[in-house]
C-alpha positions in Angstrom: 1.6 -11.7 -13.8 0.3 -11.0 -17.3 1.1 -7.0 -18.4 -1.3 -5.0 -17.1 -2.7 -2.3 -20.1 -0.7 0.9 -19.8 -3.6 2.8 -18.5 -3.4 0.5 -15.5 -0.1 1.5 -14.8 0.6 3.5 -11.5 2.8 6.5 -12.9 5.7 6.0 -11.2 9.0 7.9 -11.6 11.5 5.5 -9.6 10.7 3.3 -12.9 12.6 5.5 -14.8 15.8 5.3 -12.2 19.1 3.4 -13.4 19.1 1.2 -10.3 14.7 -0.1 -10.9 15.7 -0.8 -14.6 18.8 -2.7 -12.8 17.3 -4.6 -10.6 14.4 -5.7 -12.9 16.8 -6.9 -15.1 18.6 -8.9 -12.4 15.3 -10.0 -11.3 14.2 -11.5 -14.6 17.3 -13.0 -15.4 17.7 -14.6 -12.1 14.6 -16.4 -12.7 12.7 -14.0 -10.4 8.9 -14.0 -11.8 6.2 -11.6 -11.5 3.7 -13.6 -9.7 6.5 -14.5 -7.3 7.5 -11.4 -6.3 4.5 -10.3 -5.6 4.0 -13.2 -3.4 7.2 -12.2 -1.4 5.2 -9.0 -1.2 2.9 -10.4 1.2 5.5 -11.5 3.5 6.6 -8.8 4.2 3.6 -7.2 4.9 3.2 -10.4 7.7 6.7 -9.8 8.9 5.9 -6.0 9.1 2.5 -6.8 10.6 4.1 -9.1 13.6 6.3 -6.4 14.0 3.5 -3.6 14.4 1.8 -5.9 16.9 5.1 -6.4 18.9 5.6 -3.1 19.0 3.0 -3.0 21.3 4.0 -5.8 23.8 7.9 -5.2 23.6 9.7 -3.7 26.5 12.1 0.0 26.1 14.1 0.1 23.0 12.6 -2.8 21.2 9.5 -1.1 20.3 11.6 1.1 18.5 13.5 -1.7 16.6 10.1 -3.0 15.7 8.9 0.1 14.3 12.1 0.2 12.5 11.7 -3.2 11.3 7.8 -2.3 10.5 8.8 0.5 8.3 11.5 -1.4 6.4 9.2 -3.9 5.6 6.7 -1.7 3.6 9.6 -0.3 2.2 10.7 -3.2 0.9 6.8 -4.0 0.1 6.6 -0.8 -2.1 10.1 -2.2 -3.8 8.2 -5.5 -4.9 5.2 -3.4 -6.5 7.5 -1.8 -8.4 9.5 -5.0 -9.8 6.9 -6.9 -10.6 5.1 -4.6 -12.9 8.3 -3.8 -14.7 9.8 -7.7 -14.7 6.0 -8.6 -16.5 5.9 -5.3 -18.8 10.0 -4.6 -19.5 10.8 -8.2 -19.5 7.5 -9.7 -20.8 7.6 -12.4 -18.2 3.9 -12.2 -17.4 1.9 -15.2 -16.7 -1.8 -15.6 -17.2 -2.8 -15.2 -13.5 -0.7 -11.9 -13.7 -3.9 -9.9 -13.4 -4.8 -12.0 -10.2 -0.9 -11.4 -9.0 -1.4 -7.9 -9.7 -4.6 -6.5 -7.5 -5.0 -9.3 -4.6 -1.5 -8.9 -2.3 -1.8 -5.4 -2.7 -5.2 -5.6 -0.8 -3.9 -8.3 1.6 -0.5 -6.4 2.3 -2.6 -3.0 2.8 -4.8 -5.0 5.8 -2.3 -6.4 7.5 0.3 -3.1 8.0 -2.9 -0.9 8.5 -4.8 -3.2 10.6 -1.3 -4.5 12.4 -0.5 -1.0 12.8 -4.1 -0.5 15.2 -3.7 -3.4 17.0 0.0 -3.1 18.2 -1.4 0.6 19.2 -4.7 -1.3 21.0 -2.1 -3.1 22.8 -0.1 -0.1 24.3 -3.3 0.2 25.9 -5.1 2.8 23.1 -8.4 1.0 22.4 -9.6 3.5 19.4 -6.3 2.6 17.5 -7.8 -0.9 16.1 -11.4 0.6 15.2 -9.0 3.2 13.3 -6.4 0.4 11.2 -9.6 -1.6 10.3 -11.4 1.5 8.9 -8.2 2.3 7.2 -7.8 -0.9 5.8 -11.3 -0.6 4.4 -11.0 2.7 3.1 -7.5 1.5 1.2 -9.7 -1.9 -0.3 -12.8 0.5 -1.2 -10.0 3.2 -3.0 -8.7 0.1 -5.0 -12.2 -1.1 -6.0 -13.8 2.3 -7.4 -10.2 2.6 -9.6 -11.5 -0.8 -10.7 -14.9 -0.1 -11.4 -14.0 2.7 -13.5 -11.7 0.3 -15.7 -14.7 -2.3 -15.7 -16.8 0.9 -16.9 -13.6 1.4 -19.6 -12.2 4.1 -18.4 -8.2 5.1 -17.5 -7.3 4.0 -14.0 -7.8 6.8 -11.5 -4.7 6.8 -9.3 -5.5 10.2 -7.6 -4.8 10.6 -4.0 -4.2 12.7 -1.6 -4.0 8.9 -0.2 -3.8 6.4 -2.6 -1.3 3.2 -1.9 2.3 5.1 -2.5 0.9 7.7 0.3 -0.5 5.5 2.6 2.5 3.8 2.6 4.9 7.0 3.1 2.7 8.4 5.7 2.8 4.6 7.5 6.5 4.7 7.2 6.8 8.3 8.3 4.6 7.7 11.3 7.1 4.4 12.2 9.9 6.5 12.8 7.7 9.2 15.0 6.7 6.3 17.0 10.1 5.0 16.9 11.2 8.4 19.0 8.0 8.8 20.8 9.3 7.8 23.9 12.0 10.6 24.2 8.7 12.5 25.3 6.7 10.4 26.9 4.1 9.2 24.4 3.5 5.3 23.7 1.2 4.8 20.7 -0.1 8.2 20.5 2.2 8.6 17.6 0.8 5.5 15.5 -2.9 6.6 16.5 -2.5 10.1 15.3 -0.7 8.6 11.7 -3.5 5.9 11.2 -6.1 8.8 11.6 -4.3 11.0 9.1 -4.6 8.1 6.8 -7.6 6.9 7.4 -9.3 10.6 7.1 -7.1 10.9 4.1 -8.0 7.9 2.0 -11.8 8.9 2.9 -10.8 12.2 0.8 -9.4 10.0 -2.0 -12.6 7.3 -1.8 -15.1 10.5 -2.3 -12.7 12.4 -5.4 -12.5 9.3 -7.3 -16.2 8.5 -6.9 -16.7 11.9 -8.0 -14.2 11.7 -11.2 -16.2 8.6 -12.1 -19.4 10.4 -11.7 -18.1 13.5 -13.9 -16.9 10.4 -16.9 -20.2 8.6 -16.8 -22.2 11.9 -16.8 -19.7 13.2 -19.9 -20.2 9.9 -21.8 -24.1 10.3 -21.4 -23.8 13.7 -23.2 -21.7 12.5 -26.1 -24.0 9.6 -26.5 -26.8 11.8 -26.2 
């Protein structure tokens, strides 16, 4: 993974934390590169997929092991984000598909959680829930593209929510442990329907105000050129 420019940098404060700068140093001395973290990235988001989908099938208390084990997965997804920037920018171990490395498992870990997420719903018999992950999963991929086409356009990334890719993820993880309970009241999937809704309507939100930043940059460069 080559170092992304600084303005493509998600501000992030864990990178700040004693234990990120720890284990990125680990990391890069252990031979650990960029490109192969992220890698390890994607399995997870298959492991926490086949758990989402499980979750749907699985008798009594292991749906609520899978969704335990779905929401440590994207945990552990969100932790290999973070090391791979800061192994390629703090320990310059970047390669020259690092750019590559550094946009496409994001998109392929945000489809299979969101979209894993609908099905394993769909299959505890709510048929809206996989129309929902796929929209979500679109929405994420159509978020990540306009931040792109403003850098293509050469301006600053735009990593405004309400839910861009850290808040999709927290409000995926949050709604794994709801669903994890659910059955203390009787619900099965309603929980995960419900959270993939609140994502999906809130990544529509965050598709529209970064258009609209873009908009408001193009229409300021016009006047300054003009």
């Amino acid at each position: 993974m080559t170092s992304p420019p600084v303005e493509n940098r998600r501000p992030l404060k864990s990178r700040g934390t004693a234990w990120a700068r720890s284990l990125a140093a680990a990391s890069a001395h252990g031979g650990a590169t960029p490109d192969m973290i992220s890698a390890t990235s994607i399995a997870f988001a298959v492991l926490g997929a086949g758990l989402f989908l499980w979750s749907g099938v699985g008798p009594g208390p292991w749906r609520a092991i899978a969704f335990v084990g779905a929401g440590i997965c994207i945990q552990l997804r969100l932790l290999c984000n973070l090391l791979d920037g800061m192994v390629a920018v703090e320990h310059e171990r970047g390669g020259s598909a690092g750019p590559i490395w550094n946009e496409l498992p994001d998109r392929l870990a945000d489809a299979l959680f969101l979209v894993g997420a609908g099905y394993g719903a769909y299959s505890a018999g709510l048929e809206a829930a996989a129309v929902i992950g796929w929209l979500a999963a679109w929405l994420a991929a159509l978020t990540a593209y306009i931040r792109e086409l403003g850098r293509g356009l050469g301006f600053p990334a735009d990593f405004a929510g309400p839910m861009a890719k850290p808040h999709r993820m927290a409000a995926l993880t949050l709604t794994c442990v709801v669903s994890a309970l659910e059955g203390l009241w009787g619900w099965h999937g309603q929980s995960m329907l419900i959270g993939l809704s609140v994502i999906t309507l809130g990544t529509a939100v965050t598709a529209i105000r970064r258009t609209r930043t873009l908009a408001a940059r193009l229409a300021e460069r016009a006047e300054d050129e003009d």
